[in-house]
DRENTORKOL-3810 file (N, C-alpha, C; in nm, 4 decimals):
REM DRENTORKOL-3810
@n.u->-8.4056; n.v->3.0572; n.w->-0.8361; ca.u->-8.4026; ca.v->2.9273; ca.w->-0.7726; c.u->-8.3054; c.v->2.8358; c.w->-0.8471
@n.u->-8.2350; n.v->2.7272; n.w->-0.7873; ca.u->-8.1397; ca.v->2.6369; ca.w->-0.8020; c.u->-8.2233; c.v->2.5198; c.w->-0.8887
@n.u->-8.1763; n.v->2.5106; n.w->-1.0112; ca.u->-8.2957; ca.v->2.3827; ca.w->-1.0801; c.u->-8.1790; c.v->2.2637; c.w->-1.0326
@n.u->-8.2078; n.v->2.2014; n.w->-0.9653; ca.u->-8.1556; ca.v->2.0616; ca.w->-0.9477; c.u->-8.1323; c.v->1.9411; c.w->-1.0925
@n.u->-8.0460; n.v->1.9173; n.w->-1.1193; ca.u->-8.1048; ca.v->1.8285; ca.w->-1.2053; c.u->-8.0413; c.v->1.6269; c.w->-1.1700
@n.u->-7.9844; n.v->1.6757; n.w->-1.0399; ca.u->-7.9267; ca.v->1.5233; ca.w->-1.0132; c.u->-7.8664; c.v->1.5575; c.w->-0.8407
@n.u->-7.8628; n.v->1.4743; n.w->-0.8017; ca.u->-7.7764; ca.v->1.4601; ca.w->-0.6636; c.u->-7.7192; c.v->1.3533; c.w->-0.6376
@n.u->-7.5961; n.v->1.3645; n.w->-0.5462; ca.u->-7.6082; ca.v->1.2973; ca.w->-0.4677; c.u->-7.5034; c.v->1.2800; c.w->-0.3310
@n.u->-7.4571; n.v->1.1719; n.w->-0.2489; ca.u->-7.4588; ca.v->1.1957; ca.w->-0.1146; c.u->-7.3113; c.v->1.1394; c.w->-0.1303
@n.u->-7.1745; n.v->1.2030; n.w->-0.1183; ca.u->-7.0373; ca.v->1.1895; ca.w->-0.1068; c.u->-6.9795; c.v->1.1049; c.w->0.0435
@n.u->-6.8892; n.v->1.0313; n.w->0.0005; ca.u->-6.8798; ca.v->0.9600; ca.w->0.1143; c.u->-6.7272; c.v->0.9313; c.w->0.0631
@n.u->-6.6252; n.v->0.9420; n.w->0.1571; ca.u->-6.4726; ca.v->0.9392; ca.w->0.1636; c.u->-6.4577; c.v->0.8095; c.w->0.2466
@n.u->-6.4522; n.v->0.6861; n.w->0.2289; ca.u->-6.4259; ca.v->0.5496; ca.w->0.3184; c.u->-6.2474; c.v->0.5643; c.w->0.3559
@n.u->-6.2840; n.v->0.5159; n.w->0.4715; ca.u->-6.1032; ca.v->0.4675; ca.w->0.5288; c.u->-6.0649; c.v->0.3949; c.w->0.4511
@n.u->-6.1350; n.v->0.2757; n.w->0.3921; ca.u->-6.0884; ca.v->0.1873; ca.w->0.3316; c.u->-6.1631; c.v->0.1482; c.w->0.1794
@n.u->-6.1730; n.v->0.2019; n.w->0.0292; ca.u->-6.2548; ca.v->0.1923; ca.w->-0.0315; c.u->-6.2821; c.v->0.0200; c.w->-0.0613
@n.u->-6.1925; n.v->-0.0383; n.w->-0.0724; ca.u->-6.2485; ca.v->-0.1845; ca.w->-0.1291; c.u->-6.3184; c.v->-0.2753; c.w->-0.0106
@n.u->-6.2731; n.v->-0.2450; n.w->0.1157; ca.u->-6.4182; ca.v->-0.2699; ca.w->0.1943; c.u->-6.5571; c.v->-0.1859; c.w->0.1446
@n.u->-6.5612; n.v->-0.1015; n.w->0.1366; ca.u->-6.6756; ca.v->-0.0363; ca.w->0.1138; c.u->-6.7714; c.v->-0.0592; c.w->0.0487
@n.u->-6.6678; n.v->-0.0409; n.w->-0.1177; ca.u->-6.7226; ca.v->-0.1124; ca.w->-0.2365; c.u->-6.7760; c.v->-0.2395; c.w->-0.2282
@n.u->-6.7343; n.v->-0.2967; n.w->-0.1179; ca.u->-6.7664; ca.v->-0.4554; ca.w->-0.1256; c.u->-6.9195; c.v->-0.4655; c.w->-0.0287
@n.u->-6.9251; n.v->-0.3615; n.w->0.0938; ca.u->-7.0425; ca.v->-0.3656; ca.w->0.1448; c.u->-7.1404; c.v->-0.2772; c.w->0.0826
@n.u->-7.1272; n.v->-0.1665; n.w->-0.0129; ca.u->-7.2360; ca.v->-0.1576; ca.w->-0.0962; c.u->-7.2752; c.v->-0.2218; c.w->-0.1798
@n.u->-7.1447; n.v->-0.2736; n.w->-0.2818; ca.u->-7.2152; ca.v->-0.3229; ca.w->-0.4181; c.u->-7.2458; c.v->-0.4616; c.w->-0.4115
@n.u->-7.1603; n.v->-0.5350; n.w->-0.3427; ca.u->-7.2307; ca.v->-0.7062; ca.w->-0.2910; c.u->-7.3116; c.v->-0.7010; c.w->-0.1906
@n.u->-7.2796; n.v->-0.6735; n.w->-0.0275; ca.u->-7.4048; ca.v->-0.7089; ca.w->0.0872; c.u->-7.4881; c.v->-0.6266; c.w->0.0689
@n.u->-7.5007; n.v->-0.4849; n.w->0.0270; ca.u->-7.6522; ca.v->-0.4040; ca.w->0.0031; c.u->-7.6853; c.v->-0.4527; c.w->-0.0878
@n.u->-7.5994; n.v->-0.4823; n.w->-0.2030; ca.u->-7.6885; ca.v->-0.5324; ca.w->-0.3658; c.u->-7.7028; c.v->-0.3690; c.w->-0.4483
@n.u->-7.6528; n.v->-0.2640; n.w->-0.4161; ca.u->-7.6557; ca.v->-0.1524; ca.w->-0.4890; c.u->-7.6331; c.v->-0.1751; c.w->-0.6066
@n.u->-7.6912; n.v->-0.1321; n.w->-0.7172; ca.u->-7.6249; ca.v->-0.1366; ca.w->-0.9148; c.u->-7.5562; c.v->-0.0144; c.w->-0.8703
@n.u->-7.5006; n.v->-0.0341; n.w->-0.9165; ca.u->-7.3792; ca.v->0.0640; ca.w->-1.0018; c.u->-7.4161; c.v->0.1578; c.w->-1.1457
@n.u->-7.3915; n.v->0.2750; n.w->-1.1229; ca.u->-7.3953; ca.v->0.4099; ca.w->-1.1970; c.u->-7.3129; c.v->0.3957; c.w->-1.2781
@n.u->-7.2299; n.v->0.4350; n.w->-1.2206; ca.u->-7.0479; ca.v->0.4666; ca.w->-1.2807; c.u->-6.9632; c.v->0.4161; c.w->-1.2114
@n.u->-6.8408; n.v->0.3867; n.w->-1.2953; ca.u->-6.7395; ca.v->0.3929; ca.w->-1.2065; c.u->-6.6271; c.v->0.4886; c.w->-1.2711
@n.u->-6.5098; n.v->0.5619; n.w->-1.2017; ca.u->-6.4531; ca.v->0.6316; ca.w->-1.2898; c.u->-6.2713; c.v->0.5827; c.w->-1.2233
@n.u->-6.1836; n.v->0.6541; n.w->-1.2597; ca.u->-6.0974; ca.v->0.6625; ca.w->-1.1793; c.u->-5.9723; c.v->0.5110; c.w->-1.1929
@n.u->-5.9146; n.v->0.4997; n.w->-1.1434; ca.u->-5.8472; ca.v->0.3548; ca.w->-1.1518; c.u->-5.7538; c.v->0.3446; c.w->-1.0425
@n.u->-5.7606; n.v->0.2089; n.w->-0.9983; ca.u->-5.6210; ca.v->0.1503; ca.w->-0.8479; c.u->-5.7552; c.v->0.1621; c.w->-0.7770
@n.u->-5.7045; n.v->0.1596; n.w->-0.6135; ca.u->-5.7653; ca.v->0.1125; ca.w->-0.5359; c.u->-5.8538; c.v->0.2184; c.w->-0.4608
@n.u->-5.8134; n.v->0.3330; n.w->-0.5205; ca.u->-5.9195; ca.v->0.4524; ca.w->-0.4851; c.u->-5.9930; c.v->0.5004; c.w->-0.5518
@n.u->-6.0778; n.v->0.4216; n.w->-0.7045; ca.u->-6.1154; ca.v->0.4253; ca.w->-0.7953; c.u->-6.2714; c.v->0.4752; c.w->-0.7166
@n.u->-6.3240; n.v->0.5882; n.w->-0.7656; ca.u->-6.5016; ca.v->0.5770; ca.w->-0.7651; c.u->-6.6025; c.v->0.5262; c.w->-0.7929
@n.u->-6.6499; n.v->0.4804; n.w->-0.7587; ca.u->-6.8194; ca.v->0.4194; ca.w->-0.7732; c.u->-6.9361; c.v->0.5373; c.w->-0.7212
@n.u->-7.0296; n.v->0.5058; n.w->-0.8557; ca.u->-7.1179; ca.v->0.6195; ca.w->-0.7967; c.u->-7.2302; c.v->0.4606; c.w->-0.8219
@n.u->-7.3556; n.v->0.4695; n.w->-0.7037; ca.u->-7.3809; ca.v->0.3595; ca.w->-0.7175; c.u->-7.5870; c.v->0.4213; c.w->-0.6887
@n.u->-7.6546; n.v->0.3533; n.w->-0.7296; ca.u->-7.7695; ca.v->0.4497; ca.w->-0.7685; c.u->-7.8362; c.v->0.4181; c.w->-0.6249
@n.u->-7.9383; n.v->0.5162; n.w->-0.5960; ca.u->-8.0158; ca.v->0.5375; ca.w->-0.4426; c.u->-8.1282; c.v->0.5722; c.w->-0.4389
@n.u->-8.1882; n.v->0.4742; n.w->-0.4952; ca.u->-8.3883; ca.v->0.5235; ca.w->-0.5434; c.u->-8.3564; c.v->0.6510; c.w->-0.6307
@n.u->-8.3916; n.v->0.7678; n.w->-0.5580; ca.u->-8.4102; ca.v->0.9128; ca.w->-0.6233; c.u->-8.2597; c.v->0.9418; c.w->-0.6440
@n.u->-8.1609; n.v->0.9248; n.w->-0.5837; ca.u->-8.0387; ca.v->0.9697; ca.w->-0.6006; c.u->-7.9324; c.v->0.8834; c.w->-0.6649
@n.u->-7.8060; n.v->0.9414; n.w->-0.5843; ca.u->-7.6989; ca.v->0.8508; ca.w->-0.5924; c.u->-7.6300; c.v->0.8205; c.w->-0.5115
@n.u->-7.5088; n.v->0.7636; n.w->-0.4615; ca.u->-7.4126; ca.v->0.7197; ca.w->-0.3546; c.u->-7.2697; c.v->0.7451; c.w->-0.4414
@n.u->-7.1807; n.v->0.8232; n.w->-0.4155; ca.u->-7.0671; ca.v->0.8230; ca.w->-0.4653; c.u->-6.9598; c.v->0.7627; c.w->-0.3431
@n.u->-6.8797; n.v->0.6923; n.w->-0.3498; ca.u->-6.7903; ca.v->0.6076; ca.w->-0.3050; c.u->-6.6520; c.v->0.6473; c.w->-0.3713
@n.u->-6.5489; n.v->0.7513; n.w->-0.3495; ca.u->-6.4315; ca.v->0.8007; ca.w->-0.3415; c.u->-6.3043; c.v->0.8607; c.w->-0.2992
@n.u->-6.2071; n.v->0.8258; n.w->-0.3722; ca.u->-6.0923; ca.v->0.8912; ca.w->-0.2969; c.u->-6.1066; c.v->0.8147; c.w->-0.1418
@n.u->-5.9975; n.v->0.8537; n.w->-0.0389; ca.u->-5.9565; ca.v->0.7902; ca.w->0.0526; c.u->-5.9712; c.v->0.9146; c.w->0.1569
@n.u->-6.0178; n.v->0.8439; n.w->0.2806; ca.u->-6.0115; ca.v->0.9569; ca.w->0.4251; c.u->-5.9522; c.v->0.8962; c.w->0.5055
@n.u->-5.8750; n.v->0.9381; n.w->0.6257; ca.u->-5.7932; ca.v->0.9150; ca.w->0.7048; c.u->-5.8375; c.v->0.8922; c.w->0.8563
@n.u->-6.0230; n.v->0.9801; n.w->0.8648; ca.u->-6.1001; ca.v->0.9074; ca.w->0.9508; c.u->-6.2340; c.v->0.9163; c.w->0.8700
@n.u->-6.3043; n.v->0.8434; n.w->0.9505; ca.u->-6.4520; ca.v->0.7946; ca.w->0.9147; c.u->-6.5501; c.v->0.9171; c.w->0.9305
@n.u->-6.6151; n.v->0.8951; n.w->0.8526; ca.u->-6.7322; ca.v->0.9706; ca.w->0.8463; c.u->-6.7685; c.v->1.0581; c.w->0.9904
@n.u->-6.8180; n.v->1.2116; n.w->0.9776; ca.u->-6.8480; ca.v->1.1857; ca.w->1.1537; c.u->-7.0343; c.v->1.1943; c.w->1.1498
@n.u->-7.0341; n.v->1.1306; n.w->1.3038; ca.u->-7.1645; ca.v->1.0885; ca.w->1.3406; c.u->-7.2862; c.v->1.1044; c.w->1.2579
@n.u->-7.2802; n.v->1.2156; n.w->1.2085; ca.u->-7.3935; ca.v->1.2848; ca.w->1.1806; c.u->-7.4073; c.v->1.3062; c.w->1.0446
@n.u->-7.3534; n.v->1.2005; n.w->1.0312; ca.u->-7.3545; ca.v->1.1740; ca.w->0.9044; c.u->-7.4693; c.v->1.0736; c.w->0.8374
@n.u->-7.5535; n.v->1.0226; n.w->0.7994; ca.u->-7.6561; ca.v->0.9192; ca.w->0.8038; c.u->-7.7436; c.v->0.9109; c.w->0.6538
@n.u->-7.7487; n.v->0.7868; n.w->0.6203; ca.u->-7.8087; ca.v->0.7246; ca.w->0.5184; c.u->-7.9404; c.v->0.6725; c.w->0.5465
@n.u->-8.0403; n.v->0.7248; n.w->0.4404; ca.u->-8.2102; ca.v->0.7012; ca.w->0.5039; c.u->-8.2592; c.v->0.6327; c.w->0.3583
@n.u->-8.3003; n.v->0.5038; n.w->0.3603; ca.u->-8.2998; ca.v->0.3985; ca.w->0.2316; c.u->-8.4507; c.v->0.3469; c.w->0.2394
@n.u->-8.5365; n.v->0.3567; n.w->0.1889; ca.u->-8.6381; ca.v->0.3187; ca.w->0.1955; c.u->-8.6632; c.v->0.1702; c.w->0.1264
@n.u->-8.7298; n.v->0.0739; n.w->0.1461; ca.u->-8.7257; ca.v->-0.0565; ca.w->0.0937; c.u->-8.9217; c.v->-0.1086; c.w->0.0743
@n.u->-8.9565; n.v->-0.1227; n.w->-0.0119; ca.u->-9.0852; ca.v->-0.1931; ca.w->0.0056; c.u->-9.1105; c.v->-0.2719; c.w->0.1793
@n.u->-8.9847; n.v->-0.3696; n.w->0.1611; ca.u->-9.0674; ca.v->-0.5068; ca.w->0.2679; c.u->-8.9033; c.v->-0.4707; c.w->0.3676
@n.u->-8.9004; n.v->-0.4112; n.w->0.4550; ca.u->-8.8039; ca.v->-0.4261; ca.w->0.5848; c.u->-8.7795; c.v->-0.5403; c.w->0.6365
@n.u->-8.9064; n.v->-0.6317; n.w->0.6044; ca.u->-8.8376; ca.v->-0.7359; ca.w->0.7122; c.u->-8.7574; c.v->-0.8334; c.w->0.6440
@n.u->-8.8250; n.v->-0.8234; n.w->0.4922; ca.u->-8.7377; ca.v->-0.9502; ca.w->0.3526; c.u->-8.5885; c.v->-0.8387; c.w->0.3524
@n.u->-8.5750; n.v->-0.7383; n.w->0.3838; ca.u->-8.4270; ca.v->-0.6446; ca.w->0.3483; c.u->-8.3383; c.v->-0.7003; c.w->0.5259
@n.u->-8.4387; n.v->-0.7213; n.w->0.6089; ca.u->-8.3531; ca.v->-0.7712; ca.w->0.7477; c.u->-8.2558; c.v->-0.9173; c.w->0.6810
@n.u->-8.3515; n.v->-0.9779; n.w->0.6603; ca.u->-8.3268; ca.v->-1.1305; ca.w->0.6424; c.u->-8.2328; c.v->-1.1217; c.w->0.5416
@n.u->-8.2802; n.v->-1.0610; n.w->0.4355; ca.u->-8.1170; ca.v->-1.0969; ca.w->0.3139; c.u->-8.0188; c.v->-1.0291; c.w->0.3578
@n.u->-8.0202; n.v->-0.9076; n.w->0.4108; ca.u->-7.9005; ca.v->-0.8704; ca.w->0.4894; c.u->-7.7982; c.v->-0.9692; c.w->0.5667
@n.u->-7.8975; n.v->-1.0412; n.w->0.6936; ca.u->-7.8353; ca.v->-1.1154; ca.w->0.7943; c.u->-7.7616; c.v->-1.2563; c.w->0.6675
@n.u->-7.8571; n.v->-1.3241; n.w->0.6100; ca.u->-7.7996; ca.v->-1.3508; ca.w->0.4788; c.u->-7.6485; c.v->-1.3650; c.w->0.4206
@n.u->-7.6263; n.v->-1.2261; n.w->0.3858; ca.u->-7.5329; ca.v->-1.1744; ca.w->0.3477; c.u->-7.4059; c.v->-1.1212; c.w->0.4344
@n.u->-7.4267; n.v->-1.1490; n.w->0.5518; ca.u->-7.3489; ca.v->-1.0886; ca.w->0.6616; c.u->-7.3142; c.v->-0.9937; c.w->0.6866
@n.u->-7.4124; n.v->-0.9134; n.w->0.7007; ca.u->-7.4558; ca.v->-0.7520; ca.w->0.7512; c.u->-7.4870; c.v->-0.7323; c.w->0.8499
@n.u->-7.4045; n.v->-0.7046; n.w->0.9937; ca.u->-7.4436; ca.v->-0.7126; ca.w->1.1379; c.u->-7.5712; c.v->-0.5746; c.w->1.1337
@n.u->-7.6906; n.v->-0.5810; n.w->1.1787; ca.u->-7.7984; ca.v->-0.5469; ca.w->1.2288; c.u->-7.7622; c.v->-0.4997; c.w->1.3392
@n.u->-7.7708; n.v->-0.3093; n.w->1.3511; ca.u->-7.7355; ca.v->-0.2643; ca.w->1.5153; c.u->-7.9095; c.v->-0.2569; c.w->1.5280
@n.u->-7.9924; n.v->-0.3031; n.w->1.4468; ca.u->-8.1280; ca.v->-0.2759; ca.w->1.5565; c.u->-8.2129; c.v->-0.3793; c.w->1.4405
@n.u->-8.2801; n.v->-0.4925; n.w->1.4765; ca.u->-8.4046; ca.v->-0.5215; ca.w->1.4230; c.u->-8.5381; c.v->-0.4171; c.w->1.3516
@n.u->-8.5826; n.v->-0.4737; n.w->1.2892; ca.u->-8.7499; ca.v->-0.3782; ca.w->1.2244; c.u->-8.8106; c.v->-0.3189; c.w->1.3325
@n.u->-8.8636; n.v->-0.2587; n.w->1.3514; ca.u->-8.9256; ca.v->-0.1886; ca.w->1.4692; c.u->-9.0215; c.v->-0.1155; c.w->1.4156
@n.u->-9.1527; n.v->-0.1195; n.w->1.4837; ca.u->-9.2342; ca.v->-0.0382; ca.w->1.3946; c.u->-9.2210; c.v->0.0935; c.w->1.5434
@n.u->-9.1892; n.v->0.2580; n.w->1.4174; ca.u->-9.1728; ca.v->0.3547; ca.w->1.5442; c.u->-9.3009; c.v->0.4258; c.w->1.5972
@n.u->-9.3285; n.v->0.5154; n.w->1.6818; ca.u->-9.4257; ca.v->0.5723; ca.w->1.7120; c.u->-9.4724; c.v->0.6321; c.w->1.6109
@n.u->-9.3882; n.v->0.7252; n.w->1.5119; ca.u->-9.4131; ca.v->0.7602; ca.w->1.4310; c.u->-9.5029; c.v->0.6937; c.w->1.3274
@n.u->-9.5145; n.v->0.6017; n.w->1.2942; ca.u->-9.5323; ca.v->0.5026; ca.w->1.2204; c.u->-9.4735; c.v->0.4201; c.w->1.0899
@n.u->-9.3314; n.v->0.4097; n.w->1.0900; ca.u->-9.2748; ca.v->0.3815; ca.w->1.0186; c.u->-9.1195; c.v->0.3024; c.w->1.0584
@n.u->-9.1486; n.v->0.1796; n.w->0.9698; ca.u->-9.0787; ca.v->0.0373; ca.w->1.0288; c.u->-8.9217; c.v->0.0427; c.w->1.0102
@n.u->-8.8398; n.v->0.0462; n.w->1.0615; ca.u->-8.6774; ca.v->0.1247; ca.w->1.0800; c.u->-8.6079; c.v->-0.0182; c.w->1.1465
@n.u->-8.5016; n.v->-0.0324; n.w->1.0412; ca.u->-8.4255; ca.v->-0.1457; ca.w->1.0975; c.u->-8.3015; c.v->-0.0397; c.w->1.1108
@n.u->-8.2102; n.v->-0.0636; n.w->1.1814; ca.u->-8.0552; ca.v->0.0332; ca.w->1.1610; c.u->-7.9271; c.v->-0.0671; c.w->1.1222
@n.u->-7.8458; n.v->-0.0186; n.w->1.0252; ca.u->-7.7455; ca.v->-0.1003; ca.w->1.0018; c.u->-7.6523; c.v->-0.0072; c.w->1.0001
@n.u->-7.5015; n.v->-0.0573; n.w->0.9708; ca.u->-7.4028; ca.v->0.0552; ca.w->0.9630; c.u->-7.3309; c.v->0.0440; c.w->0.8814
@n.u->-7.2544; n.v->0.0906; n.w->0.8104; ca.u->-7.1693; ca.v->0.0928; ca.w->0.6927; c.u->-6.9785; c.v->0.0490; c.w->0.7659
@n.u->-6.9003; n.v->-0.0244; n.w->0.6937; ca.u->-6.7662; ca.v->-0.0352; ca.w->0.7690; c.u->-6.7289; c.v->0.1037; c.w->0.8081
@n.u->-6.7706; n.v->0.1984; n.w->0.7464; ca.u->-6.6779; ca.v->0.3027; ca.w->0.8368; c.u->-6.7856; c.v->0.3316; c.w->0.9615
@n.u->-6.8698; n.v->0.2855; n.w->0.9947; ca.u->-6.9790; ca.v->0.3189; ca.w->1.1187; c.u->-7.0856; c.v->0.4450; c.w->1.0720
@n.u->-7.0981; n.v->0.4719; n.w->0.9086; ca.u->-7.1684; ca.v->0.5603; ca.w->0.8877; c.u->-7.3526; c.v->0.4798; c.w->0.9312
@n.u->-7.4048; n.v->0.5513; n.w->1.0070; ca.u->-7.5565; ca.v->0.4945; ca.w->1.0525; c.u->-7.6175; c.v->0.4814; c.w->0.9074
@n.u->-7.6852; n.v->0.3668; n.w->0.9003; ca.u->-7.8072; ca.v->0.3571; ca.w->0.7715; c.u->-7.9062; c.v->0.3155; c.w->0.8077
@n.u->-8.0029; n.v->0.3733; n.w->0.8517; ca.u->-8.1709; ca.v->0.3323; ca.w->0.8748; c.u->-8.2490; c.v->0.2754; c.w->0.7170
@n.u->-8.2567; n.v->0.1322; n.w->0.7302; ca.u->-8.4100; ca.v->0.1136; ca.w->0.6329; c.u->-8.4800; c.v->0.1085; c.w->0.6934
@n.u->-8.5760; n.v->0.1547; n.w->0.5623; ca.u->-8.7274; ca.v->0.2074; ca.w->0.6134; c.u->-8.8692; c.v->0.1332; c.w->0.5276
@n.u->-8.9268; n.v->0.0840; n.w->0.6035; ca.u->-9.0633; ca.v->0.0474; ca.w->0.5558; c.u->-9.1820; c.v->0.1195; c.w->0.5530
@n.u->-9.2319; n.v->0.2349; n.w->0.4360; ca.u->-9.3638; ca.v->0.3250; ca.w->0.4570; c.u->-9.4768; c.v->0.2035; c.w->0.4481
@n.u->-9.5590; n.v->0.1904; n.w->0.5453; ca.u->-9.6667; ca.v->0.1139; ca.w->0.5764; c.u->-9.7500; c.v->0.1967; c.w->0.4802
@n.u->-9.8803; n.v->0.1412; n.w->0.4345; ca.u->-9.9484; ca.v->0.2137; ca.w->0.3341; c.u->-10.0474; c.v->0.2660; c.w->0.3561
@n.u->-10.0949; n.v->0.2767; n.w->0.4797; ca.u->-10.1944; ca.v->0.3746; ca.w->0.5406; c.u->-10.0981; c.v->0.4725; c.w->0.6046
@n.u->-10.0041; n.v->0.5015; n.w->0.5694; ca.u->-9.8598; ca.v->0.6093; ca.w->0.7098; c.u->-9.9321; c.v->0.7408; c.w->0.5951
@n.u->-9.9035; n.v->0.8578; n.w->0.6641; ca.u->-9.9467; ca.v->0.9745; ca.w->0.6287; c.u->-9.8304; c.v->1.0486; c.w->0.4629
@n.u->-9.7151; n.v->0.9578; n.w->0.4478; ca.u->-9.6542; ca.v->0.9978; ca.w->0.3647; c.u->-9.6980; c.v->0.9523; c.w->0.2387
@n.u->-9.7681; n.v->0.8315; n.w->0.2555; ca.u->-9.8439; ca.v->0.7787; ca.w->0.1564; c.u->-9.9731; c.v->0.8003; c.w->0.0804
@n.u->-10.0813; n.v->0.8113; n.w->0.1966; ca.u->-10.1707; ca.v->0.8856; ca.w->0.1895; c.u->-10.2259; c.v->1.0316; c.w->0.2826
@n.u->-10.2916; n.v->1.0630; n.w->0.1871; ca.u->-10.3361; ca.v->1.2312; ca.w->0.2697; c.u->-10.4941; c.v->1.2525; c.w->0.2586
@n.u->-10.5554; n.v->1.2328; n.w->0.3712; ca.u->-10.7152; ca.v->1.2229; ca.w->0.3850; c.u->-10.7477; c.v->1.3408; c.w->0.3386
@n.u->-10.8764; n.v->1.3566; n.w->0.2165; ca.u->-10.9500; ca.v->1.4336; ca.w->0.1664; c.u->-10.8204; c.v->1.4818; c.w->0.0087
@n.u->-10.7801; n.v->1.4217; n.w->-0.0647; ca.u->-10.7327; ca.v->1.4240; ca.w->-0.1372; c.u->-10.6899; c.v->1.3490; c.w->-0.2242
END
């Protein structure tokens, strides 16, 4: 078996200093590392359990299926400082069938980012008879 001892999720922006600017100012991401120098310099920028690396230059955007899943205590205080910060919202909090509260935002290159609110009775949280 593969012992993991770190990850994380690579992302090539059209444009890095937009990028850098909507992770590390309008999300509020800290910063890992940075390595590299000029305007295609890396940021690896931390992601609860993981990381976010932000490098080098692409010529198109991310494709579709590509997607960022961010979990937040309070969704609706992460809506508001977003809008805040001027972070267009492609979907308000929504609580889903599933049971778990999903706002959608998007990254400048249109990469999808769902936050997520685990409610504290949702089954990921707790597990009856245990």
């Amino acid at each position: 078996m593969v012992h993991v001892l770190s990850s994380r999720v690579l992302l090539r922006p059209t444009d890095p200093e937009r990028s850098r600017a909507f992770y590390g100012e309008q999300l509020g991401l800290a910063v890992y590392r940075e390595f590299g120098t000029g305007p295609e310099r890396g940021v690896v920028y931390f992601l609860g359990g993981g990381f976010l690396e932000l490098s080098g230059r692409s010529q198109t955007p991310p494709e579709p299926a590509v997607r960022l899943w961010l979990q937040v205590a309070d969704v609706t205080a992460a809506y508001e400082e977003l809008r805040a910060k001027g972070v267009a919202v492609v979907r308000a909090p929504v609580k889903e069938p599933w049971g778990l509260v999903e706002m959608w935002i998007e990254d400048p290159d249109g990469t999808p980012i769902v936050v997520v609110e685990v409610p504290a009775d949702h089954p990921i949280r707790y597990r009856p008879g245990l």
